[in-house]
N, C-alpha and C positions, 0 to 999 in steps of 0.2 A: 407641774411646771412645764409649759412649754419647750417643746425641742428648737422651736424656731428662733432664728437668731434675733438682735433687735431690728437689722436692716431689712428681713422680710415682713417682720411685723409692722414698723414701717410704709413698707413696699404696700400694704394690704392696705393700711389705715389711708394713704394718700394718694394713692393709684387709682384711676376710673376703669371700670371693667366690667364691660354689657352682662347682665345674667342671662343665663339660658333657661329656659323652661326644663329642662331635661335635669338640669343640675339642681334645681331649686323647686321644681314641681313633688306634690307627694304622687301615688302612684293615684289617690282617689282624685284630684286636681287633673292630671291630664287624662282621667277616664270625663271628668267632668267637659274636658275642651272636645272631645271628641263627640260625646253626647250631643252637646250645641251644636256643631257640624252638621249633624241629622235635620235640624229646623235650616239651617241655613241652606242647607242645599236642596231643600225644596221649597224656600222661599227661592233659590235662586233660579230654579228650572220655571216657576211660572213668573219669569220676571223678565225675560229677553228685551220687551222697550218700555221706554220710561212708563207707558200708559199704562201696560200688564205690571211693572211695579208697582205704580198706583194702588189697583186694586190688590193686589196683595198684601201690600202695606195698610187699608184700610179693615181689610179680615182681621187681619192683625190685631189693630187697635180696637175696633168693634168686640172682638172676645174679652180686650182686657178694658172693655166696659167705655170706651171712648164713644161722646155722639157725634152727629154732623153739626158744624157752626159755619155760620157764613156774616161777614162784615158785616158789622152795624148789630149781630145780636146781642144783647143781655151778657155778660161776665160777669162770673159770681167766685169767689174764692172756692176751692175745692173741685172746682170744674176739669173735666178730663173731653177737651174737644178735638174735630180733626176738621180742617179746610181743604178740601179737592178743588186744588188749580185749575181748571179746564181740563182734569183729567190727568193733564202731563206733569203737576207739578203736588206734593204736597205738606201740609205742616199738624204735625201732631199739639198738641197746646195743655199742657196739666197746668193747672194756675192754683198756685201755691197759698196760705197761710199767712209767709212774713208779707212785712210792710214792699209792696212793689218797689217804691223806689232804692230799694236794696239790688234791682237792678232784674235780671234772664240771664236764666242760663240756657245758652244755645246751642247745637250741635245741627251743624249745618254738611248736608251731603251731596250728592249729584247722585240722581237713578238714569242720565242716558249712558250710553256705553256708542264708540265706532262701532259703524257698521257702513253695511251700504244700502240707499236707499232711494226707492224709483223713481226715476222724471218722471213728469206728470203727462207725458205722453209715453209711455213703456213701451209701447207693445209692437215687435217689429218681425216681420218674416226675411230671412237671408238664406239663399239656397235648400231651402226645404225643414229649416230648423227658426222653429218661432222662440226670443229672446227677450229677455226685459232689458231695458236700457238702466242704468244705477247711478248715481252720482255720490261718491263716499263721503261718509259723515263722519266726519273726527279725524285724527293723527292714526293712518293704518301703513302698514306695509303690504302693499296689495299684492304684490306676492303671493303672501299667505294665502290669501283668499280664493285660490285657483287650484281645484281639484280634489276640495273637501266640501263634504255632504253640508249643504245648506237648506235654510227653512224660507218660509213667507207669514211673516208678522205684522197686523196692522189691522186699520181701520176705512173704511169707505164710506163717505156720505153722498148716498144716493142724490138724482136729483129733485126727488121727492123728498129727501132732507131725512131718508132714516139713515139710522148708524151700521154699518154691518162689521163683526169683525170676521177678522180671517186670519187664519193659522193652519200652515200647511207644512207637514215636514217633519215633526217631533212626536207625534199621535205611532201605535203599534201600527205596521198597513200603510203609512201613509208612504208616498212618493216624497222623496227630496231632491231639490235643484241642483245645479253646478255650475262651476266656470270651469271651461278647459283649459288645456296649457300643449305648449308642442310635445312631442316626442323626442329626446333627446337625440336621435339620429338624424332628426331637421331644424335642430335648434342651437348649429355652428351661428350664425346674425345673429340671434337674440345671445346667446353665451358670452358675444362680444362687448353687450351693452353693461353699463353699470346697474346695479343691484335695481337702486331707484327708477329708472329707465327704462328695464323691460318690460315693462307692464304698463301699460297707460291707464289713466281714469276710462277714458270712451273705449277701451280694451275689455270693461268689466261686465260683459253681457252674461247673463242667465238661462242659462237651457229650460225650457219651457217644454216641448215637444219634439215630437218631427214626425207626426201622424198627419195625414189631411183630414179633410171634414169630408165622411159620405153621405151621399143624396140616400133618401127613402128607397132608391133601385138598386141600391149597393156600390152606386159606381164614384170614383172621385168624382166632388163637384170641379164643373167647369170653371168657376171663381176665380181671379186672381187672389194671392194670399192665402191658401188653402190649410197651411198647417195654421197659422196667425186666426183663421176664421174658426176652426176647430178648436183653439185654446180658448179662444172667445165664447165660444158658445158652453165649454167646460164651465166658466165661471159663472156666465150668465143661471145655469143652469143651477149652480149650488148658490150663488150668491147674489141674482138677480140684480147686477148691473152688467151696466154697457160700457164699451170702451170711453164715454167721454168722462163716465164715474171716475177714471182716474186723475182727474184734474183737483178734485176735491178726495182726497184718498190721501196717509199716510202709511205707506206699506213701505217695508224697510224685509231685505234679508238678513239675516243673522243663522250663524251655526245652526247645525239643525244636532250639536253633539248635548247629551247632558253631562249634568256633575257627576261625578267618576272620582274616587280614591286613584292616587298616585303614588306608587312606590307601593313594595312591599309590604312594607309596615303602614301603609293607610294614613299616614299624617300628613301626607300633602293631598289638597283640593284643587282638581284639574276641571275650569267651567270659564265659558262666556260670559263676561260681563262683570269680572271681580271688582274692576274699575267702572264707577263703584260702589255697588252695589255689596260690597263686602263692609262699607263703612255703614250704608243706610240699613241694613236689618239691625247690626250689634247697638246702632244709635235709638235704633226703635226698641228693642230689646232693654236697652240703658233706662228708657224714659219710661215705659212698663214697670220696670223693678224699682225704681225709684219711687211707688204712686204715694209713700205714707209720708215722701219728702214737704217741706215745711215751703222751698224753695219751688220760684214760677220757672220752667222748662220751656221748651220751644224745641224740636227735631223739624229743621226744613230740607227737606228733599227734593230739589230742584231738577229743571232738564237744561239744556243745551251747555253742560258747562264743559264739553268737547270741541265746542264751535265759539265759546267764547263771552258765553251765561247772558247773553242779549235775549232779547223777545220778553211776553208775557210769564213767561213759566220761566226764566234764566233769573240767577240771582244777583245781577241789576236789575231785576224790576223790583217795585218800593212797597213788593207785598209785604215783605216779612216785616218792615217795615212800619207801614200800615200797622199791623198786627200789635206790635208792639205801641202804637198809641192808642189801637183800642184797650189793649188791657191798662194801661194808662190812665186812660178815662174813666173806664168802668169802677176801677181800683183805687181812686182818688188819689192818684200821682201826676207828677210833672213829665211828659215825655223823653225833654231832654235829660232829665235828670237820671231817670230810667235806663237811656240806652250807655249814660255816662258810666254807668256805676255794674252794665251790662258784659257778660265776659261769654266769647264763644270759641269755641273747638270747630276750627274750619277740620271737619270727618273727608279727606280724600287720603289715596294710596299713594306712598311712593318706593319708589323705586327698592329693589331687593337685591345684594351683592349676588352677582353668578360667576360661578366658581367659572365656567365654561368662557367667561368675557372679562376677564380681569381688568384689561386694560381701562373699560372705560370707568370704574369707580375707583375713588380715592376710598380705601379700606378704614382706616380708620376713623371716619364720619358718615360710611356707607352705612344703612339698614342690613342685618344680618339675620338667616332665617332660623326660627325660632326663638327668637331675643324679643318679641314682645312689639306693643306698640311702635309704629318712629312717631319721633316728633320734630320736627322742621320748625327752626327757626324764623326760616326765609325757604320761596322755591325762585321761579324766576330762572334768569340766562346770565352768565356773561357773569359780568359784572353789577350782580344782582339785581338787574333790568325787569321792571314788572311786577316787583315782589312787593309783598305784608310783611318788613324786618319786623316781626314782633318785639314789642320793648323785652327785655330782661328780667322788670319786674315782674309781668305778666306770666314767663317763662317760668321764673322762679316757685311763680303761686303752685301752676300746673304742676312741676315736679315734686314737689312736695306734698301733692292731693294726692296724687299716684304714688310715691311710697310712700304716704301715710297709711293709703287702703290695699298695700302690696304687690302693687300694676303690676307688671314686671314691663318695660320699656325703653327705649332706649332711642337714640337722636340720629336723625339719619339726614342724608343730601341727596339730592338729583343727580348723581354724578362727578364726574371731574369740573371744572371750573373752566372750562375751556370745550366741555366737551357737546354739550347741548343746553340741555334744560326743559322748564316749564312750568306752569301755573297754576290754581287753583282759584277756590273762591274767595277767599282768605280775606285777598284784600278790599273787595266789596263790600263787607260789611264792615271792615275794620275804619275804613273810608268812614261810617257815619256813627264815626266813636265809640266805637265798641273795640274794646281787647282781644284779639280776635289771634289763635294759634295754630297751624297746621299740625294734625296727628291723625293716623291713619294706619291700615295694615301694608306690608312690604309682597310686592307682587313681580314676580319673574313673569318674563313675556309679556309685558302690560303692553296694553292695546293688541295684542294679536284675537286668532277668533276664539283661542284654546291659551287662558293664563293660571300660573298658579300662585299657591299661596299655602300656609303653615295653617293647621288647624289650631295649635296653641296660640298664635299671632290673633289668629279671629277671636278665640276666646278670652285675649289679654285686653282687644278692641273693646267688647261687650263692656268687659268689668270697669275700663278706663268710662266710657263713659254712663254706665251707670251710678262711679263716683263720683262721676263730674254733677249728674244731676241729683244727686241725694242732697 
């Protein structure tokens, strides 16, 4: 007989109460989340822009036996294909067994991450220190970004039209960049300014050198631009462009730190680019372990959805789309009918309670670390300004798939209701009638260049949507 009385029994049966992984995990479960952590963080260390996710993510699939498809090919039931964006964008495709118009199941992510990234004319000499110029890409506190070791990632197409890349910074040996900052004994003006303020965009220059270029006699050249003309020739020399290559170049700085164990106990993952690239491995991982599934899949990992999922590779463009009335076609289905009956998990991160900033989340609807998946209703601002209100019904399915197959998860908010906010993909797709839900893993210091995250959290992501696509 129970000791408990009726009113905590009660209390137990009618009460909502987040589980923890710690409380509810066996001891082989959370060796299991850590395990995964191994693959993720070395998908994550070669993944710093969306392009190097790309290819990572296409390894990926290629081992677990995926080919290349490109529009307009043949779809055949049982097919495990992948489409490469332009490089920056791309979609995994297992095509299922049942009748299509039974609908895709989708899991849609974003692989860019903020960073800062070069004008297309960089290269500037200022009293003896040659600079790249940067224009920041995505919601950063540029703050952070002054006086920790950074990289050079990207690509250059020559004017001969080859591709070069380049990566400098993260290799054993190699040199890494900087931004400097004052010294706090000349930094009474700036102390005065507000957070957002001291720092400018056209503030964000990158240390390059502060060597000149020598003549064959050993002596400085005569040159104007001497250290600028020395960097120059640096590059030219490894990488065989010239300064106008950078007009057709996308080179972008980012952290030159990798993934690193956090905390003594090694359950937090401290790395660049969690957002979010911590939803696209577990969504890729998801659709892999699902292959004997009866149901047609879709994993689309888009770029720009930092800046607002515009261009060719942002998810406003009508690939995925597309995609979807090819297997349509192929599958002898109705399009519309397909995307009607179509249900997808917008895969981005949000926001994770910090103990250290209480003020600005409301605790009770905040994500909590190690509680599992969140899942957002709505994201958005204000007075739900910008959002995908997912219907109710749709929520309901979700929660119910997830403890049917033991998720552990739990519902979380952007914050206070007053206090900021923000967006996802969510509503892009849901726009062309698709049931579409934000879930994702919960991430401290999101957008900085160093965020974290729960190792159980990524492993509760994995299984969430592995059940989503079985």
């Amino acid at each position: 007989m129970s000791d408990k009385t009726k009113g905590q029994m009660m209390k137990e049966e009618l009460f909502y109460k987040k589980k923890n992984a710690f409380e509810t995990k066996t001891q082989d479960e959370l060796k299991a989340a850590k395990d995964y952590a191994v693959g993720y963080a070395e998908y994550l260390d070669a993944s710093k822009t969306e392009r190097e996710a790309v290819l990572a993510s296409i390894e990926l699939l290629e081992k677990a036996g995926y080919k290349a498809y490109n529009l307009g090919d043949k779809i055949s039931a049982g097919d495990k294909l992948y489409l490469n964006n332009r490089g920056k964008g791309l979609f995994a495709i297992k095509v299922g067994t049942e009748n299509i118009e039974n609908g895709v199941r989708i899991c849609a992510a974003h692989i860019d991450s903020p960073r800062l990234d070069l004008k297309q004319h960089p290269l500037f000499e200022n009293d003896g220190f040659a600079y790249f110029k940067t224009h920041y890409y995505g919601g950063i506190r540029k703050y952070q970004w002054a006086t920790i070791p950074l990289a050079l990632h990207g690509v250059v197409l020559k004017a001969n039209g080859e591709t070069v890349n380049v990566r400098i910074g993260d290799e054993a040996g190699d040199p890494v960049l900087c931004i400097t900052d004052l010294l706090p004994h000349l930094a009474k003006d700036q102390n005065q300014k507000p957070l957002g303020q001291a720092f400018t965009g056209e503030g964000l220059n990158v240390i390059l050198g502060t060597s000149p270029y020598f003549e064959e006699d050993g002596k400085v050249t005569p040159s104007d631009e001497k250290v600028k003309l020395n960097i120059m020739i640096m590059l030219n020399e490894k990488y065989g462009i010239t300064e106008s290559d950078f007009i057709s170049a996308e080179l972008s700085i980012v952290p030159a730190q990798n993934t690193v164990d956090v905390g003594l106990d090694r359950w937090l993952l401290g790395a660049y680019g969690h957002d979010d690239r911590v939803c696209a491995y577990p969504a890729l991982t998801g659709i892999i372990e699902a292959a004997d599934s009866a149901k047609t899949c879709v994993v689309a990992l888009a770029d720009k959805e930092e800046v607002g999922s515009d261009g060719v590779a942002g998810m406003q463009s009508c690939l995925l789309f597309d995609i979807i009335d090819e297997l349509a076609k192929n599958l002898g289905g109705n399009t519309n009918v397909v995307r009607m009956n179509s249900k997808c998990l917008s895969a981005d991160v949000t926001a994770c309670h910090d103990p250290n900033y209480p003020e600005v989340s409301e605790k009770r609807n905040a994500a909590i670390l190690h509680c599992g998946i969140g899942m957002s209703k709505y994201t958005g601002s204000g007075g739900k300004g910008g959002t995908n209100d997912c219907p109710a019904e749709f929520v309901s399915f979700v929660r119910n798939l997830f403890d049917g197959e033991g998720v552990i998860w739990q519902t979380a908010e952007l914050g206070k209701v007053d206090q900021g906010g923000g967006g996802t993909v969510a509503k892009y797709i849901a726009n062309r009638n698709i049931d579409t839900v934000d879930v994702g893993v919960p991430v401290l210091s999101m957008h900085a260049p160093f965020e974290l995250i729960s190792k159980s959290d990524l492993y509760e992501a994995h299984r969430a949507f592995a059940a989503f696509c079985k």
